[in-house]
VEXDREN-2710 file (C-alpha; in Angstrom, 1 decimal):
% VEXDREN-2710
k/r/px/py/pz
1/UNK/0.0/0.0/0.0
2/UNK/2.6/2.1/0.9
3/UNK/5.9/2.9/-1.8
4/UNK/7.4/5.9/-0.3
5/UNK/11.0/5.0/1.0
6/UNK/11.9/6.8/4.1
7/UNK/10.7/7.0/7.6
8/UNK/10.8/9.9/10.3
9/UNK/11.5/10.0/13.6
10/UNK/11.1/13.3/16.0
11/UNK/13.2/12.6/19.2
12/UNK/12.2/15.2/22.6
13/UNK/15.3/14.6/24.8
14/UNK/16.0/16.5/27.8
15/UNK/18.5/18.7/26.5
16/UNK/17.1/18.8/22.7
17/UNK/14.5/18.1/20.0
18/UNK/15.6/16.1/16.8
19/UNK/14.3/15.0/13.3
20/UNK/15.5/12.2/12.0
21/UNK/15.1/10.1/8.9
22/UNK/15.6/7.1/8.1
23/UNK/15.5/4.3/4.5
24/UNK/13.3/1.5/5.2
25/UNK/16.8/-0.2/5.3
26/UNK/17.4/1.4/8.5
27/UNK/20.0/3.8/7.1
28/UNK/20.2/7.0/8.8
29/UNK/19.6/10.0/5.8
30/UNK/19.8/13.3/8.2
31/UNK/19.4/14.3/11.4
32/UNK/18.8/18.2/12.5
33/UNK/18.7/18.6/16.1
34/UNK/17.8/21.7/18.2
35/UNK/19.1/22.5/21.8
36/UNK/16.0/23.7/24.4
37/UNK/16.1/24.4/27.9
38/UNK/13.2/24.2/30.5
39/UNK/13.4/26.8/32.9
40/UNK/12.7/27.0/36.4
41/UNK/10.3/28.8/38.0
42/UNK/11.7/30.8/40.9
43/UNK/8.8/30.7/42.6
44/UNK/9.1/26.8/42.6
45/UNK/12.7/25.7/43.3
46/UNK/13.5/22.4/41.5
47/UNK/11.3/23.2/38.5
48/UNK/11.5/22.1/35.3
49/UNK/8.6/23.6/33.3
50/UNK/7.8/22.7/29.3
51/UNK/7.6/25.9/26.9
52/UNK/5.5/24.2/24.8
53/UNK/5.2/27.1/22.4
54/UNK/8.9/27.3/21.9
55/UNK/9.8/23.6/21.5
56/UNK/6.8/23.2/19.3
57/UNK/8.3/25.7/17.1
58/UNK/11.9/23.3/17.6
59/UNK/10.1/20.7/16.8
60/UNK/8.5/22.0/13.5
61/UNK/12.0/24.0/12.2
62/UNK/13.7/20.5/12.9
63/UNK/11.2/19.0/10.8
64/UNK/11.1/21.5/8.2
65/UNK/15.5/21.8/7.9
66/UNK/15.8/17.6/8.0
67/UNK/13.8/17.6/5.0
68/UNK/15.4/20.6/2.9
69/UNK/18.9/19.3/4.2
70/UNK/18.2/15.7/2.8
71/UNK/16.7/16.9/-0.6
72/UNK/13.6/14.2/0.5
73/UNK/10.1/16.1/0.0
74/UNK/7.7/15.3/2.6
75/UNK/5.4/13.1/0.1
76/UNK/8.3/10.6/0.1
77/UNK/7.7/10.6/4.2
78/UNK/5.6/7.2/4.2
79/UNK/4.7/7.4/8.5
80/UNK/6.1/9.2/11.3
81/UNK/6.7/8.3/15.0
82/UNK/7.9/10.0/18.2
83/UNK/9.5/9.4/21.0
84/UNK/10.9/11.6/24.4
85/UNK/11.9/11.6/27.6
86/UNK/10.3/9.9/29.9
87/UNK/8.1/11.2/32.7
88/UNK/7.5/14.6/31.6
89/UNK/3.8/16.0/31.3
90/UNK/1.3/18.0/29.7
91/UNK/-2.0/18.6/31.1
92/UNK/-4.8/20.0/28.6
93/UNK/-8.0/21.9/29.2
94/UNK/-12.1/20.8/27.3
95/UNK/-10.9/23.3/24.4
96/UNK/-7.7/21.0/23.9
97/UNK/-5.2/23.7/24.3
98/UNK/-2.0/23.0/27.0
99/UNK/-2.7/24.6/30.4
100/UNK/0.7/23.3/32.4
101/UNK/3.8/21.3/31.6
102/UNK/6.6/19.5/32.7
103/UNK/9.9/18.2/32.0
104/UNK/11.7/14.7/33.1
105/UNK/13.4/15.8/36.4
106/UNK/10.9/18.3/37.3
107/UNK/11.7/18.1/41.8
108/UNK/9.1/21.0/42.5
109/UNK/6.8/18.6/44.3
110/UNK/8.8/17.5/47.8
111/UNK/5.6/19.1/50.2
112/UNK/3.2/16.9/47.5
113/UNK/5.4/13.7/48.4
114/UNK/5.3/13.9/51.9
115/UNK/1.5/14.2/51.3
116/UNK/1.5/11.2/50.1
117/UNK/3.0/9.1/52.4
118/UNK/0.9/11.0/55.0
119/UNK/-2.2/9.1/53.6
120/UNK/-0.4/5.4/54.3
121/UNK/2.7/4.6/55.4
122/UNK/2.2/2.0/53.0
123/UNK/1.0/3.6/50.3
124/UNK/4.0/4.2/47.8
125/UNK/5.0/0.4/48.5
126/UNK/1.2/-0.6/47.7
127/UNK/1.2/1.1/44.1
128/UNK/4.8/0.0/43.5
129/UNK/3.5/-3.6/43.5
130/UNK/1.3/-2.7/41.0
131/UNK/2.5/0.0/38.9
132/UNK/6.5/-0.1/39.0
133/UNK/6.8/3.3/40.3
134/UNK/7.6/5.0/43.1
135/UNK/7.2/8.5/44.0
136/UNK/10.3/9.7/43.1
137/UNK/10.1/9.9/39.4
138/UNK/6.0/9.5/38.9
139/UNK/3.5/11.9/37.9
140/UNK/1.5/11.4/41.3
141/UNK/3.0/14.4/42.9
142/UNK/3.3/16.2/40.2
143/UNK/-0.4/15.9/39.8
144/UNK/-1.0/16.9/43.4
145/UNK/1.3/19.7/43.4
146/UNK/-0.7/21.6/40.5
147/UNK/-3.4/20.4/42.2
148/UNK/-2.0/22.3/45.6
149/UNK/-0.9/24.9/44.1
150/UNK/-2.4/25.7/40.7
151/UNK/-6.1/25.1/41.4
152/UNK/-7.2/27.0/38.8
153/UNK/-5.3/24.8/36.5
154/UNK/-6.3/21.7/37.7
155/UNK/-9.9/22.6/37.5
156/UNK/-9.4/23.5/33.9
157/UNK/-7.1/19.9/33.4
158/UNK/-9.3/17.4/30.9
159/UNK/-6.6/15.4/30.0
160/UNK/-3.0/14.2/30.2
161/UNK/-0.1/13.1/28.3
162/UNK/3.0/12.8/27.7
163/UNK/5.5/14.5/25.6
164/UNK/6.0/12.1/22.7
165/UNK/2.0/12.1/22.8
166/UNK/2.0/15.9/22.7
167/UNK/3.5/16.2/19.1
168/UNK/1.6/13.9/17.3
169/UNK/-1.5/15.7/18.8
170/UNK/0.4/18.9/18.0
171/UNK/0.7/17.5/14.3
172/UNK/-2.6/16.2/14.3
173/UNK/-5.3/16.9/17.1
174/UNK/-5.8/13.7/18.2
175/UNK/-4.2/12.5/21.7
176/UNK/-3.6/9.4/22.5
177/UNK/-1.0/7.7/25.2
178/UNK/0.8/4.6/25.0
179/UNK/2.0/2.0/27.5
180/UNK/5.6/2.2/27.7
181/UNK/6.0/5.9/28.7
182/UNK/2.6/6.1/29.9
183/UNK/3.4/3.8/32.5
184/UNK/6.1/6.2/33.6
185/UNK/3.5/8.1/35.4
186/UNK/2.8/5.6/37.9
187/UNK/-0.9/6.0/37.1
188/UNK/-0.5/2.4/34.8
189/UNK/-1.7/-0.8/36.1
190/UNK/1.4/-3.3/34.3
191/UNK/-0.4/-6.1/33.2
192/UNK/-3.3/-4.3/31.8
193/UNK/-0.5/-2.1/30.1
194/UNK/-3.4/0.6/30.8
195/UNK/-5.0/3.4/33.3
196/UNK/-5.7/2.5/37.0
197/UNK/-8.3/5.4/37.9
198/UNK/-7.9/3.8/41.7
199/UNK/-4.3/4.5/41.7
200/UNK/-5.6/8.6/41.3
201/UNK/-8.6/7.6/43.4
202/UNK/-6.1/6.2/46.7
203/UNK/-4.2/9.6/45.7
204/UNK/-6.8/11.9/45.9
205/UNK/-6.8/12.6/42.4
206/UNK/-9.0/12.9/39.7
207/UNK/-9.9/10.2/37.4
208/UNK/-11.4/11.6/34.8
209/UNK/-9.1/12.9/32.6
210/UNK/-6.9/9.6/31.3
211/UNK/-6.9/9.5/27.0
212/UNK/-7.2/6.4/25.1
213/UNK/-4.1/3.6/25.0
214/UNK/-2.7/2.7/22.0
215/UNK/-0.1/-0.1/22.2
216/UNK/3.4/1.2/20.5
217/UNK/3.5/1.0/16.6
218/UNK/-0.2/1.5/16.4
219/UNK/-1.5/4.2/13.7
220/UNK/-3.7/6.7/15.8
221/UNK/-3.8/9.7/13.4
222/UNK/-2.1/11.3/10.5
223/UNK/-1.2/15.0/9.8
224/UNK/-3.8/17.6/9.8
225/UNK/-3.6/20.8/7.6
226/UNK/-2.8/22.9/10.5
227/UNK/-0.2/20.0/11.5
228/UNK/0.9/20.1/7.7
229/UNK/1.2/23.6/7.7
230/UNK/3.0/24.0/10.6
231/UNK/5.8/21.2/10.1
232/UNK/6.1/21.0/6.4
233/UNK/4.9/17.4/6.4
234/UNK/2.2/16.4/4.1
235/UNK/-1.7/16.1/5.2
236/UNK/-2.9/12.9/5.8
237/UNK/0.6/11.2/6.5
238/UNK/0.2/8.5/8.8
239/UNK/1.3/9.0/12.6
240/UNK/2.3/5.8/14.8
241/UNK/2.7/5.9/18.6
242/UNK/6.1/5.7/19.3
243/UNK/7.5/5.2/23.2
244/UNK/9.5/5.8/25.9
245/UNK/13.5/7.0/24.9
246/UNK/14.9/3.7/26.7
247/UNK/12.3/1.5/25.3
248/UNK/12.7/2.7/22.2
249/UNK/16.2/2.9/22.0
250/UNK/16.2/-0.9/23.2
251/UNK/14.6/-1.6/20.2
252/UNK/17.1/0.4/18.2
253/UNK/19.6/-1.6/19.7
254/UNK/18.3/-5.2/18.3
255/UNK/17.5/-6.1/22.4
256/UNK/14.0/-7.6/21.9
257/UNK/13.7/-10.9/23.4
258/UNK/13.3/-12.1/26.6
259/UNK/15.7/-12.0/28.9
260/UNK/18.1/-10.2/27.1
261/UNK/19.6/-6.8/28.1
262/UNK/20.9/-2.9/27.4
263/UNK/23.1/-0.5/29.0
264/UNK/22.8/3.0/27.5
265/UNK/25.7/5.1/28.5
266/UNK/25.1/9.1/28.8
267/UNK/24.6/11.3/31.0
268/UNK/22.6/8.9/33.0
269/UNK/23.0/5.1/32.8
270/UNK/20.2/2.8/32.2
271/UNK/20.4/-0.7/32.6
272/UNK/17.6/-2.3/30.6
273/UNK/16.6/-5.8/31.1
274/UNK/13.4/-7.6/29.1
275/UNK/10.6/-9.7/31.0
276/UNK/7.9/-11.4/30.1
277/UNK/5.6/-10.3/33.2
278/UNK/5.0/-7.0/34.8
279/UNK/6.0/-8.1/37.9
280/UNK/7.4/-6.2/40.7
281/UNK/10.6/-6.6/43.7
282/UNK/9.1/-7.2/46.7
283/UNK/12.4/-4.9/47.8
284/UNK/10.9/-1.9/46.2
285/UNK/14.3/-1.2/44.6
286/UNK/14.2/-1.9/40.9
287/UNK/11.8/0.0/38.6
288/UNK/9.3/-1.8/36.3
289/UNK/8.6/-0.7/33.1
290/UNK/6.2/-1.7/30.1
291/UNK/8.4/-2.2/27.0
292/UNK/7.5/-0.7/23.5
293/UNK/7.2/-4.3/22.9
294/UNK/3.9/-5.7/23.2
295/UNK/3.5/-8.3/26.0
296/UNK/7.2/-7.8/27.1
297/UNK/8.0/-5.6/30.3
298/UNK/11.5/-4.1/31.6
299/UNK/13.4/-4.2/34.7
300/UNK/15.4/-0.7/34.9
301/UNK/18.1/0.3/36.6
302/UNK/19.5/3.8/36.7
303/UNK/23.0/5.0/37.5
304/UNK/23.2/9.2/38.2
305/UNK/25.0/11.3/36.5
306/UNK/28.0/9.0/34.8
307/UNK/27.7/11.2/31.7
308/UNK/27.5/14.4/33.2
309/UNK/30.8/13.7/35.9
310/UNK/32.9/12.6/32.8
311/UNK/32.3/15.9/31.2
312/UNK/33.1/17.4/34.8
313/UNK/36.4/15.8/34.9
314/UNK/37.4/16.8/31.2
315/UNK/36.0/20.1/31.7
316/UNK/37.8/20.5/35.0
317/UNK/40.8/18.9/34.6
318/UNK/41.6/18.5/31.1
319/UNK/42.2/21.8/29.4
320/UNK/45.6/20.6/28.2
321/UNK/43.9/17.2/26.4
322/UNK/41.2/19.7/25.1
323/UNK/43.7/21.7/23.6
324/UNK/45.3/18.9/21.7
325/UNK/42.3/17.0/20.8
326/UNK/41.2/20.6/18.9
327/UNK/45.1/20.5/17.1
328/UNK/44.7/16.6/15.8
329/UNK/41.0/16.9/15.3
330/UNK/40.0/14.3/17.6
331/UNK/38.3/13.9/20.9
332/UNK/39.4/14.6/23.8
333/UNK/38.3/11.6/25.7
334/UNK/40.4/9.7/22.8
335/UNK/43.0/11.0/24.0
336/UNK/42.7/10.2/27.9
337/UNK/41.0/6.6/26.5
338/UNK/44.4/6.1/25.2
339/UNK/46.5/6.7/28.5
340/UNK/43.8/4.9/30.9
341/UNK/44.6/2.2/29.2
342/UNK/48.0/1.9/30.5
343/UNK/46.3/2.0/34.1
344/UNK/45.6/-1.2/35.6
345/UNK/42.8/-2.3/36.6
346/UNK/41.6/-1.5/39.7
347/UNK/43.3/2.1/39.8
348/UNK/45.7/1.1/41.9
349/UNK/43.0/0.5/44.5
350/UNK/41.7/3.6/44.6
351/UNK/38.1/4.4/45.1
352/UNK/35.5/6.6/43.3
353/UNK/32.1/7.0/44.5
354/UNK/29.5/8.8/42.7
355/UNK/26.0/7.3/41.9
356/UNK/24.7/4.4/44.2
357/UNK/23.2/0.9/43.2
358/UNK/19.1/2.2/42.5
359/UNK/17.3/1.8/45.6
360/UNK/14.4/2.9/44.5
361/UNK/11.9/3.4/47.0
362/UNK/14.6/5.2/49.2
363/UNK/16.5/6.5/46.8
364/UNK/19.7/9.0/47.2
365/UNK/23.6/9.3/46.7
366/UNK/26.3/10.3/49.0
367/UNK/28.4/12.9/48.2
368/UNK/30.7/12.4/45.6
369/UNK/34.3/11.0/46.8
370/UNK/37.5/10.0/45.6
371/UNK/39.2/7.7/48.5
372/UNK/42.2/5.4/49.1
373/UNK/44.7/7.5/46.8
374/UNK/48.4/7.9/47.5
375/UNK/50.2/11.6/47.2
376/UNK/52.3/9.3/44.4
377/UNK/52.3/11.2/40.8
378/UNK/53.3/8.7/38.9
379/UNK/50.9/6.6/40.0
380/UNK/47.4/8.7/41.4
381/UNK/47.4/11.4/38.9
382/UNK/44.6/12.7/36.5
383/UNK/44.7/9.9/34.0
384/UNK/43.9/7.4/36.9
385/UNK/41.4/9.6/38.7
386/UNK/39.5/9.4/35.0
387/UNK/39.7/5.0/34.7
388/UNK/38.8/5.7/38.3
389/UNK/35.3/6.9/37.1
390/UNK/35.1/4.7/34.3
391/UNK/34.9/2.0/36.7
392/UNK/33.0/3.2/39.0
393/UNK/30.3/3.3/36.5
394/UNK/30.5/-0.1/35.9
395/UNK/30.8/-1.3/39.3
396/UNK/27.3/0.1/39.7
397/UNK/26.2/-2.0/36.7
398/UNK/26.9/-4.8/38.3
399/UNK/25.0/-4.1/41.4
400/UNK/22.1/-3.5/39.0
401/UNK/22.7/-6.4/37.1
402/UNK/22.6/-8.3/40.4
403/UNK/20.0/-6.1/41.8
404/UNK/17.8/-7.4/38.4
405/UNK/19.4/-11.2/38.7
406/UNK/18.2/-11.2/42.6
407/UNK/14.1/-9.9/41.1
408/UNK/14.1/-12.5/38.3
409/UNK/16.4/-15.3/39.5
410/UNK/18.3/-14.9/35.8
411/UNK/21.1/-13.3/34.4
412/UNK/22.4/-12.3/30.9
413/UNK/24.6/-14.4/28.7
414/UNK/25.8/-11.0/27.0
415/UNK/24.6/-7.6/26.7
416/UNK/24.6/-4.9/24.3
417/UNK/26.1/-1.2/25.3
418/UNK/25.0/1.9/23.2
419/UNK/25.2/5.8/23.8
420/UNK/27.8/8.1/23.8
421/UNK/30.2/6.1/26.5
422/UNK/30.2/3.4/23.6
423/UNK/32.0/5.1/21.7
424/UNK/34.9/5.4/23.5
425/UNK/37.8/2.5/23.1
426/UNK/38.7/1.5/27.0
427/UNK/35.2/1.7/28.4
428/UNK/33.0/-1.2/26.7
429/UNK/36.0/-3.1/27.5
430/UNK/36.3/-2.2/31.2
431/UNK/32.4/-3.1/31.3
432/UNK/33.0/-6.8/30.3
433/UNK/35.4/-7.3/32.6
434/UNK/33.2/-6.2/35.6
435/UNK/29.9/-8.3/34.2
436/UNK/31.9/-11.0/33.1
437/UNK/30.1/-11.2/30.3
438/UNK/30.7/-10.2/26.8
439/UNK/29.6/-7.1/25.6
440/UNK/28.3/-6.0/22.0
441/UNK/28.2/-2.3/20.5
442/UNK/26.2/-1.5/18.0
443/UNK/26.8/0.4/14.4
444/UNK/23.9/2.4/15.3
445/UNK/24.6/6.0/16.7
446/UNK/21.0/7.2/17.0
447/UNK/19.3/4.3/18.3
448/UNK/16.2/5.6/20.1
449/UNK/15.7/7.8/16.4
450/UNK/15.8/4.4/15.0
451/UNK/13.3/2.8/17.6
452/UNK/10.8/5.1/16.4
453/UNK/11.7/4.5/12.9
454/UNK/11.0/0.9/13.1
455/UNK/8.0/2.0/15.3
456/UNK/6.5/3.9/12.0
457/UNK/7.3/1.4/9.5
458/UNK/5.8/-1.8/11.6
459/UNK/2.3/0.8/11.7
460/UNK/2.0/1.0/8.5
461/UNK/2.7/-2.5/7.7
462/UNK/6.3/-2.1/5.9
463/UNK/7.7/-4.5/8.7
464/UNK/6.0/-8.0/9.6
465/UNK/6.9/-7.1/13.7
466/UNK/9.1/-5.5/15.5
467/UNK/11.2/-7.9/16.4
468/UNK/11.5/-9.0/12.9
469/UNK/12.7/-5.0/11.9
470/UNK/15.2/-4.6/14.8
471/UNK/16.7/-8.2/13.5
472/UNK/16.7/-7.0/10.4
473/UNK/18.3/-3.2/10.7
474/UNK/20.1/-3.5/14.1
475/UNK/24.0/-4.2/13.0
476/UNK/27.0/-5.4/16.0
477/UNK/30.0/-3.1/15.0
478/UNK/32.4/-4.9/17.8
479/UNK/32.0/-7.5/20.7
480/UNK/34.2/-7.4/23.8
481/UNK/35.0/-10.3/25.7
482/UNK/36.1/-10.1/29.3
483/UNK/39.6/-10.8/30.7
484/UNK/39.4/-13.1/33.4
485/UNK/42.2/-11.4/35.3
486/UNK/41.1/-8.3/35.5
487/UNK/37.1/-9.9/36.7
488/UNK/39.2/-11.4/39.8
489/UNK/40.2/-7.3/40.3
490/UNK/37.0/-6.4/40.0
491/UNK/35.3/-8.7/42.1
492/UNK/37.6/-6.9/45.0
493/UNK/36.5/-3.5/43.5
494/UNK/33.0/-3.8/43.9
495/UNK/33.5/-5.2/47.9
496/UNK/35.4/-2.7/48.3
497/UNK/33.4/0.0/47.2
498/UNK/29.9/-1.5/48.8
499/UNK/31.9/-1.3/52.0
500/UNK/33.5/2.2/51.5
501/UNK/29.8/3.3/49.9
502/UNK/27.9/2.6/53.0
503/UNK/29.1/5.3/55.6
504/UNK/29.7/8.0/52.8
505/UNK/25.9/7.8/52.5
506/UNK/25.5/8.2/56.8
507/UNK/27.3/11.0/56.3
508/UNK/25.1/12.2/53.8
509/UNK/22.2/11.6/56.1
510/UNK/23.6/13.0/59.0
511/UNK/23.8/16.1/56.8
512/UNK/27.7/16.6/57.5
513/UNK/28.0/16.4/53.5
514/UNK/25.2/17.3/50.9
515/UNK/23.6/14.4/49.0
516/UNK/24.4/14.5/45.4
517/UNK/21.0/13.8/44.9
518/UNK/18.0/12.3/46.5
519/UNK/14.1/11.9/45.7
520/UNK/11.8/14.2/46.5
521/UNK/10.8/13.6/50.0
522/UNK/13.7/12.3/51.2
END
């Protein structure tokens, strides 16, 4: 039915909007990609409001430059898809137009949190078991917060949704939510994959404002004129649901079946592991996800701030590799890649703590440390302080990977590592040798993009599944296979750092040092 040739993605991250397009081969054909920002309110601290005028008008000049820079016209777009950060919000009035918005991280809603556990000790443990969230990333307080504090707004709220949502109803008028970021909210029931009205009931909530579900790769609209005017895409091309970034990007990554498992490396670290029941840790401490995968759900784990420390360190620290990398053209984590390799493992023993292993009905992280370093040059100096970090990261993978392994009572035979950290040359390598398990990186650069891709192209019928597309398009560039030694090193390590990790955090919560972060609440 359908002979056009290319496929586009539109990707909300935190940090940017993105157009992407794609060959029904999978082949990336352009990308334009637009920074935004979401401000605080200083009336609010730990705000993180949505201008949706502004990154609507992003999202359309991404749109509109993709297509002029690739030379494809929009009739040659056979189906779009989106996908976006997770747990961001927009709340609509009767008349359809937004009334209040948030981004990912928005922490405006401590007073809302305590609320909630005011109603039941129990409480956030009781819809854990049956939604997979906790309050510390949900739209629960959120909700109550504009409820609190915005009562106008909340009067006016007829619906909800979430950002990927948002643009095709931008491009289209029609809203509709689907499961895998929808159950972000901690509003989802996870084996109906749909809307629990007594989860907002026990919350003191309304529960009358929940849109339609469509699973992930369904067709649930196609471009209106004003959508067509606005964008540059055509009328009447066909608009699939697309899903959350991580589930979406697991797709983009070829990790489909069961059982089998992701790490994305940026600024935060997700560790992505596929089930074949929505079922919850009795422990509270592992979040539960619906995949973009019909009947398959995922157990995440999340390491803070990875990413963002690496760039701390480099930025801090590195002026002289920065300097150098801008002479040779090259990066300058290339350039420390190649002298932390030279470090062996372990650091010399010493000890860098940043994020925690997710605990994540009590979750928070001790203030970051470096420990059990010598005043020797030649031995603790900068390059070592950066493997230091590298390793770290990766010691907190393997508490999620056991944290998972403890939940399910099974462990991966391999798993795949995408995101900007895969790129470097040391670090997929150190990550085998702390799982123990080999490790596979992908050709793929934009793999969440690509998610989405194969998200349009199974709605319109151009791919038989999903499964069968991410088969199909996902390529392995490299595998690495862990040294033995080094695991016997590592295996120390991660004692080591358990043992070190555990009164860094008391001190933390005897407020002698400031958390590097914790949940609202908390």
């Amino acid at each position: 039915m359908y002979n056009m040739n290319y496929l586009m993605a539109i990707d909300a991250g935190t940090g940017s909007i993105r157009a992407v397009i794609f060959d029904t081969h999978g082949n990336q054909m352009g990308c334009v990609q637009k920074e935004w920002k979401h401000s605080e309110d200083p009336r609010y601290p730990g705000s993180m409001d949505f201008d949706w005028k502004a990154n609507w008008a992003l999202a359309c000049s991404c749109i509109k430059e993709v297509l002029a820079e690739t030379g494809i016209g929009a009739g040659n777009i056979a189906a779009v898809s989106t996908t976006c950060m997770r747990e961001g919000i927009v709340l609509y009035d009767a008349e359809g137009e937004e009334v209040w918005a948030c981004a990912n991280v928005d922490a405006r809603a401590k007073d809302e949190v305590t609320q909630l556990k005011q109603i039941d000790p129990n409480l956030e443990k009781e819809l854990y078991m049956k939604s997979g969230q906790t309050f510390a990333l949900g739209a629960l307080p959120r909700l109550l917060w504009v409820k609190n504090k915005l009562p106008e707004v909340y009067k006016k709220t007829a619906r909800l949704g979430m950002i990927n949502d948002w643009i095709i109803y931008r491009l289209s008028g029609v809203l509709a939510v689907e499961p895998s970021n929808g159950s972000t909210t901690g509003l989802f029931d996870l084996k109906t994959r749909n809307w629990d009205i007594n989860i907002a009931r026990r919350c003191g909530l309304r529960d009358d404002i929940f849109p339609d579900v469509k699973e992930c790769g369904t067709v649930v609209a196609n471009v209106s004129a004003k959508g067509a005017a606005d964008s540059g895409l055509v009328e009447g091309t066909p608009l699939v649901t697309g899903g959350g970034d991580c589930q979406l990007g697991t797709i983009g990554v070829g990790v489909v079946e069961l059982n089998e498992a992701v790490v994305f490396g940026g600024s935060f670290w997700q560790y992505e592991v596929n089930t074949d029941k929505g079922v919850c840790s009795p422990k509270c401490n592992v979040r539960v996800n619906c995949h973009a995968v019909e009947n398959l759900w995922q157990y995440e784990a999340l390491a803070f701030n990875p990413g963002l420390v690496m760039r701390w360190f480099r930025d801090a620290f590195c002026t002289e590799e920065k300097r150098l990398a801008a002479e040779k053209n090259t990066d300058p984590y290339a350039l420390l890649d190649e002298k932390a390799a030279s470090v062996p493992a372990g650091s010399y023993g010493m000890i860098c703590a940043f994020s925690d292993v997710m605990n994540y009905i009590n979750w928070k992280h001790a203030s970051p440390s470096f420990i059990n370093f010598d005043l020797d040059p030649a031995k603790y100096n900068k390059v070592t302080f950066y493997r230091a970090i590298m390793e770290n990261s990766c010691l907190v993978t393997l508490g999620h990977l056991r944290l998972v392994e403890e939940a399910t009572g099974k462990r991966p035979q391999k798993i795949v590592f995408a995101g900007g950290a895969a790129k470097s040359a040391l670090w997929p390598q150190i990550l085998a040798d702390v799982l123990g398990i080999p490790v596979d990186v992908p050709v793929v650069k934009e793999a969440t993009a690509l998610g989405a891709a194969i998200m349009a192209g199974k709605g319109i019928g151009l791919y038989a599944s999903v499964k069968d597309a991410a088969r199909s398009l996902v390529k392995i560039e490299k595998t690495f296979s862990p040294n033995k030694k080094n695991r016997e090193v590592y295996d120390k390590a991660y004692q080591n750092w358990r043992t070190v990790y555990a009164p860094l955090l008391k001190l933390s919560d005897e407020r002698v040092t400031r958390y590097m972060w914790s949940a609202p609440g908390l």
